[in-house]
SEPA-882624 format. One record per residue (C-alpha): chain; x, y, z; residue number from 1. Coordinates in steps of 0.05 Angstrom, whole numbers, always signed. Each point is the difference from the previous one (the first is absolute). Example, Ala and Ser with C-alpha at 12.3 -4.5 7.8 and 13.67 -1.06 7.14 Angstrom:
<torpas>
A_+246_-90_+156_1
A_+27_+69_-13_2
</torpas>
This chain:
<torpas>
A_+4826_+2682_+2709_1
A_-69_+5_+22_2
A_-16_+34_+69_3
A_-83_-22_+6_4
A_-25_-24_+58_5
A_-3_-66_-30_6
A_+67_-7_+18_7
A_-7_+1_+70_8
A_+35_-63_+26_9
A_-39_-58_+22_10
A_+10_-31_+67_11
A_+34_-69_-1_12
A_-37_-59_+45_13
A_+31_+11_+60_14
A_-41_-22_+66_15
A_-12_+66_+10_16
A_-1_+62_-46_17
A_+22_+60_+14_18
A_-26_+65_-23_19
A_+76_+26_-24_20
A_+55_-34_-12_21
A_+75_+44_-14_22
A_+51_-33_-23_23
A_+74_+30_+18_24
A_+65_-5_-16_25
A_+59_-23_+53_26
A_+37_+64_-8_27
A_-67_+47_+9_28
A_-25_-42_+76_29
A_+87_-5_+20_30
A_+55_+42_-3_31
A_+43_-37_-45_32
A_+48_+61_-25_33
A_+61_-27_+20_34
A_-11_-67_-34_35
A_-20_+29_-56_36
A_+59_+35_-7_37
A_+38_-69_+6_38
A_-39_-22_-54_39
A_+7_+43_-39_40
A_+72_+11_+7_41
A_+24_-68_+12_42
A_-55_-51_-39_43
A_-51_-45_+19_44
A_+46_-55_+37_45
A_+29_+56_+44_46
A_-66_+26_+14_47
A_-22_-80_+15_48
A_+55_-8_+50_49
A_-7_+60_+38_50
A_-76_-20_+10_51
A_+10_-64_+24_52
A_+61_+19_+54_53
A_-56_+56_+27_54
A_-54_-49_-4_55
A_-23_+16_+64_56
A_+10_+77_+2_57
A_-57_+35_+12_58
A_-11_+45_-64_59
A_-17_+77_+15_60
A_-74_+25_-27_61
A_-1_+34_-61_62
A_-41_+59_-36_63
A_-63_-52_-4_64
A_+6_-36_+68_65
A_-43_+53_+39_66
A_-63_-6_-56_67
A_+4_-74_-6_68
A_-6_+1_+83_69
A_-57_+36_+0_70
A_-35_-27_-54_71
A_+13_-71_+33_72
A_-39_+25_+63_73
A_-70_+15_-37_74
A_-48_-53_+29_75
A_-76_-6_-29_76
A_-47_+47_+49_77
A_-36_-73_+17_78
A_+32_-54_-17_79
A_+79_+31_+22_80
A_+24_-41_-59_81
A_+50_+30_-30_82
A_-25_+44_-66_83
A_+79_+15_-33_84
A_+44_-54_-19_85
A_+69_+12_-17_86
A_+44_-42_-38_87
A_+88_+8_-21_88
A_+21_-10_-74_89
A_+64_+9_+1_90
A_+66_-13_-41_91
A_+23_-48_+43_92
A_+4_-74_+4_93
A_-14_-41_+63_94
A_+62_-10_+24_95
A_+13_+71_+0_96
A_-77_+19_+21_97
A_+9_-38_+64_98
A_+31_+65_+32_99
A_-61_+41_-21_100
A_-45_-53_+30_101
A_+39_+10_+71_102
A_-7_+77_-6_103
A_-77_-17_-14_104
A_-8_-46_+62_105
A_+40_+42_+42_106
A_-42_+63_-14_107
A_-61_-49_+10_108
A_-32_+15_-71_109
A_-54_-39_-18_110
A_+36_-11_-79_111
A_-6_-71_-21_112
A_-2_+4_-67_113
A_+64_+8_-39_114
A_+34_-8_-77_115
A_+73_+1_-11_116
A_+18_+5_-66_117
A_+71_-11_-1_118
A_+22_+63_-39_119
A_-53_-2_-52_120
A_-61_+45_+16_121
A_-55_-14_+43_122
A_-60_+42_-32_123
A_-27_-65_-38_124
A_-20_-28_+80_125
A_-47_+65_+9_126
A_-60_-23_-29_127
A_+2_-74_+26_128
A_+4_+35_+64_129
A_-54_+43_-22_130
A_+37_+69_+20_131
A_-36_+69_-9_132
A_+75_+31_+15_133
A_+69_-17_-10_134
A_+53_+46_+36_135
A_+74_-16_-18_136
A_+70_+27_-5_137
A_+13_-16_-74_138
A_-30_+51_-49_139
A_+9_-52_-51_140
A_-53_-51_+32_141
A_-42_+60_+23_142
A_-7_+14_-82_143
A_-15_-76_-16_144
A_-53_+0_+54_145
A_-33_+58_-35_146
A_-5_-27_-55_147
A_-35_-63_+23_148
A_-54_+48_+27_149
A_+21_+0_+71_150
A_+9_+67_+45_151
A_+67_+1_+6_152
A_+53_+43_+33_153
A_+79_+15_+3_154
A_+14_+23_+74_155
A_+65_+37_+3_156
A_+43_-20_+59_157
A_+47_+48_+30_158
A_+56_-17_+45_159
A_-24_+49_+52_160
A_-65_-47_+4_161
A_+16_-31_+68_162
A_-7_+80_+24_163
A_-67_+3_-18_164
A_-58_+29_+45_165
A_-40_-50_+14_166
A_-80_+6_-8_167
A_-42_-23_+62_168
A_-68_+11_-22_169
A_-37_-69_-9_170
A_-46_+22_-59_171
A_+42_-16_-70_172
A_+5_+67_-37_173
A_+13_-3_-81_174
A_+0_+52_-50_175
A_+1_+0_-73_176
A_+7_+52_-54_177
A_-49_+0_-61_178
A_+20_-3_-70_179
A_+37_-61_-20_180
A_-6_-38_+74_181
A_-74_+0_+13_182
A_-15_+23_-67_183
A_+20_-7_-74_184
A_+61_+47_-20_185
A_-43_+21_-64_186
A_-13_+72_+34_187
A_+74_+8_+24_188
A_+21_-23_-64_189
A_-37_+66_-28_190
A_+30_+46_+57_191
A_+58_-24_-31_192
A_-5_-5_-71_193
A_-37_+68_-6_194
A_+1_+41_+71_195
A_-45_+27_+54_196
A_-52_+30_-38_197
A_-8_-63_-51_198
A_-3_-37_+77_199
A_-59_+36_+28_200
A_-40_+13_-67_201
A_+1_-75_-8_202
A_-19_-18_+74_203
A_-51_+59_-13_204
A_-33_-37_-61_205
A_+2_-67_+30_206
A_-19_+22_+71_207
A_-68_-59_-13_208
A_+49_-42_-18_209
A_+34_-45_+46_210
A_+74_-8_-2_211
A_+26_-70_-16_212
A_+28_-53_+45_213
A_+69_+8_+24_214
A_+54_-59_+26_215
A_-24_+15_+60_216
A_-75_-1_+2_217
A_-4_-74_+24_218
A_+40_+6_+62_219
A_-51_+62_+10_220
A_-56_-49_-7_221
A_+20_-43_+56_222
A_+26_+55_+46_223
A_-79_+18_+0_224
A_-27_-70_+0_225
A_+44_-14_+56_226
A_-17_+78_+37_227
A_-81_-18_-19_228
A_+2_-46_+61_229
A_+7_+53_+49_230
A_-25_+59_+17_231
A_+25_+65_-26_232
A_+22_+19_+69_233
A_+28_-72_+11_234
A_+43_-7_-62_235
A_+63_-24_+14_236
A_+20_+22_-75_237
A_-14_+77_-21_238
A_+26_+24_-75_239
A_+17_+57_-39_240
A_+11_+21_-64_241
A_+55_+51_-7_242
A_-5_+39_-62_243
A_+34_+56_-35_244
A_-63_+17_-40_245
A_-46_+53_+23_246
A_-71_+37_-15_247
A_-29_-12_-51_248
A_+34_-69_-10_249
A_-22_-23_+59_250
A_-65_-11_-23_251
A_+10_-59_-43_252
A_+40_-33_+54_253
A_-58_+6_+55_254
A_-46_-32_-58_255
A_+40_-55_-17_256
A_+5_-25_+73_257
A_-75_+10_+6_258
A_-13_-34_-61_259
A_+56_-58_+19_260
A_-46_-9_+67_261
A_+66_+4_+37_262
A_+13_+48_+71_263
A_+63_+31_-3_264
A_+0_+32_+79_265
A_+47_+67_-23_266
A_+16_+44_-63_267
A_+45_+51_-3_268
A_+7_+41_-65_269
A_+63_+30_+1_270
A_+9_+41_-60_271
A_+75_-13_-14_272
A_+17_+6_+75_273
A_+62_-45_+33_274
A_-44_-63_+30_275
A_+44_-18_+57_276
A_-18_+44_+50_277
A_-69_-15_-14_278
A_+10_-72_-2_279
A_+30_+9_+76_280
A_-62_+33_+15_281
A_-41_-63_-20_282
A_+49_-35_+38_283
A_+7_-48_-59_284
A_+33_-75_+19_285
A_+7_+0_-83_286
A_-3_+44_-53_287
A_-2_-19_-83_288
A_+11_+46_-50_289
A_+30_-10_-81_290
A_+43_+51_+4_291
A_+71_+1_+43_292
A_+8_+65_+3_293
A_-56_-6_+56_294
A_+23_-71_+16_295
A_+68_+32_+18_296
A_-30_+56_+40_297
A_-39_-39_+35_298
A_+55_-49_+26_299
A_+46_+60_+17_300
A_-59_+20_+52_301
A_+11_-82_+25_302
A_-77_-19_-28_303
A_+2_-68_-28_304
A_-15_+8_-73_305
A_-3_-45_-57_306
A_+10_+18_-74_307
A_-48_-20_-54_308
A_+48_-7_-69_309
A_-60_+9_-46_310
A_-32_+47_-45_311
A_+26_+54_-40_312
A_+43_+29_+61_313
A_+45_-67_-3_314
A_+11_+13_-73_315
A_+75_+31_+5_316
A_-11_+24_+66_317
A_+45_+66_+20_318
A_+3_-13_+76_319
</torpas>
């Protein structure tokens, strides 16, 4: 798969363009454990029938309902047109979809845009949508979405979700680790192979260098076309990336953003040190990272997160 910048989506003709466009899953903007469970327990026509006779039951928010509100509300500084668009891909068909619609309309969402697959999986839709980020439930179409080039991400949702604190802030905060996210996984992939000390003399030797493009360097790219409209005090977006590396690694990730002509707002080097409680600090609406092990701690602190299955961490994973 190729990760260059080349790949960043184009817009379709719509009457107006947004500057983003996120594409999510049905299960990532609702709460839709329970019929999950009946579908997975009982089969599709079970799972049919139970949609239709709650047709017009007002479905709960789930783990990506808060972001996608938020992101809905950014308005152009002039023109108050709005700059994110958000569209649902979803497993679904229509006659099952209808219910999501009526969650949509009742929340007052500005989604008008939808694709229901009927079972099969709705990644092929991203780039006539022209998507710089798909967030879904199903690892599998998180990995196929990946592969087409697009930043993709698995959000876990845990049945304690409709406890979660809920963020007030207005500005959209999202954080991403480094290596295999914003990155290439070709440094990890020596941390791994052949330890720390191979890590830093390589980063060391190639601190001119800049690191390669990861999945998620696109969706990076518009996050600062769209925050390059505003003033740095008026952003309604702020990042940060989230690493575990630390001095003298650092280095080559400062000159790879420089030389990528991108503004990342926040870095935190963290030398090995748990992220959560540092991602709570940021206040972080989102955070993506390759590895669960930091996924996992990161949803046990109730922070949205979304796993990234690629790179060498994904290969046999032990969390």
């Amino acid at each position: 798969m190729s990760n260059s910048s080349s790949n960043t989506p184009n817009f379709p003709n719509y009457d107006t363009n947004p500057v983003l466009v996120i594409a999510v899953s049905s299960r990532t903007l609702f709460d839709l454990s329970q019929e999950h469970d009946i579908f997975l327990q009982d089969g599709v026509d079970k799972y049919r029938a139970y949609q239709l006779a709650h047709e017009n039951e007002i479905l709960k928010p789930g783990i990506a309902f808060d972001l996608v509100q938020k992101l809905l509300n950014i308005k152009h500084p002039k023109t108050q047109q709005p700059l994110v668009e958000v569209v649902l891909v979803s497993r679904n068909n229509g006659d099952t979809g209808l219910r999501i619609f009526n969650s949509i309309a009742h929340y007052d969402l500005a989604i008008e845009r939808a694709a229901f697959s009927n079972g099969k999986s709705p990644f092929a839709y991203l780039k006539a949508f022209g998507a710089h980020l798909f967030l879904s439930a199903h690892n599998k179409d998180v990995e196929l979405a990946l592969q087409a080039g697009f930043a993709s991400a698995h959000l876990l949702t845990p049945k304690h979700e409709r406890d979660k604190p809920k963020n007030n802030q207005s500005q959209v905060r999202i954080a991403f680790d480094g290596d295999a996210v914003l990155f290439s996984d070709d440094s990890e992939k020596i941390y791994k192979q052949e330890g720390l000390e191979a890590f830093r003399e390589n980063e060391r030797n190639k601190a001119q260098e800049p690191l390669s493009d990861g999945p998620f360097k696109p969706f990076l790219t518009a996050l600062h076309q769209l925050q390059s409209l505003f003033s740095v005090d008026e952003t309604p977006i702020r990042t940060a990336l989230v690493t575990a590396r630390s001095a003298p690694s650092h280095k080559r990730v400062i000159l790879t953003l420089r030389k990528w002509g991108i503004r990342i707002d926040e870095a935190l080097f963290l030398g090995g040190l748990d992220k959560s409680e540092f991602l709570k600090a940021f206040k972080a609406d989102i955070f993506f990272d390759d590895q669960l092990i930091h996924i996992k701690s990161a949803s046990n602190s109730h922070l949205t997160s979304g796993h990234v299955p690629h790179g060498i961490a994904n290969i046999n994973p032990t969390v």
